[in-house]
N, C-alpha and C positions, 0 to 999 in steps of 0.2 A: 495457365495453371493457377487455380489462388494461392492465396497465402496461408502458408499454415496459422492458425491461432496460436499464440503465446502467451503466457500469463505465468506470472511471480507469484510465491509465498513465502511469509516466515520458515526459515530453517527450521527445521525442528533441534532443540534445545540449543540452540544458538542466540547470542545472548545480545542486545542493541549496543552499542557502547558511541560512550563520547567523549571526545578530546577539552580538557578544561582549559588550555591555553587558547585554542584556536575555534572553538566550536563546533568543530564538524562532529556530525552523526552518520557511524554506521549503521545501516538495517541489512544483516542477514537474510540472503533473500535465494529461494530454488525458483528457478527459472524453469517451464514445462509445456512441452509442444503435446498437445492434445492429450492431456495427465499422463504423459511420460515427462520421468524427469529427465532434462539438457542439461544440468550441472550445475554449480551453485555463483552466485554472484551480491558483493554488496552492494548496495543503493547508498550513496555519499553522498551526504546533504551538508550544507555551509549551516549554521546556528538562524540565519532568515531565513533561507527555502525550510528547514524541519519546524522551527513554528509556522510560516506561512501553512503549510502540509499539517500540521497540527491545526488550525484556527479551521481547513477547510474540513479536518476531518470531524472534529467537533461538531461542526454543523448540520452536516450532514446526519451526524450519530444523534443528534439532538433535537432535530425536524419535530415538532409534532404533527399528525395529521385532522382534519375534521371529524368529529365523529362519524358514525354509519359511511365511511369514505373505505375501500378495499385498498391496501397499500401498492402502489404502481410494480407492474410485474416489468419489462422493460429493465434492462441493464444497464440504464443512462441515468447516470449522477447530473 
């Protein structure tokens, strides 16, 4: 039998939050097997995994491509 697909998104109005003494980051996050939601979970990240996660997210958000170039359809970052 496969596996079912899973995928995360932001809560809706649930809000990030971060600890100033320790640096960790919550991300409020709905967990969802084939867009049914499974229930909610945060994603805890230490102050270097949320910028490392930040610096790759950038990057990616930041890509330009060559002109006359059709942007890649493929869901591989």
């Amino acid at each position: 039998m496969p596996a079912t697909p899973w995928h995360a998104s932001p809560r809706p109005n649930a809000a990030t939050t971060g600890d100033v003494d320790t640096g960790e980051i919550r991300v409020p996050l709905e967990l969802f097997s084939v867009d049914r939601s499974q229930g909610d979970v945060d994603l805890v990240l230490s102050r270097t995994e949320a910028e490392a996660l930040s610096a790759r997210l950038s990057y990616h958000l930041n890509r330009t491509r060559p002109c006359g170039r059709a942007p890649r359809v493929s869901g591989r970052v």
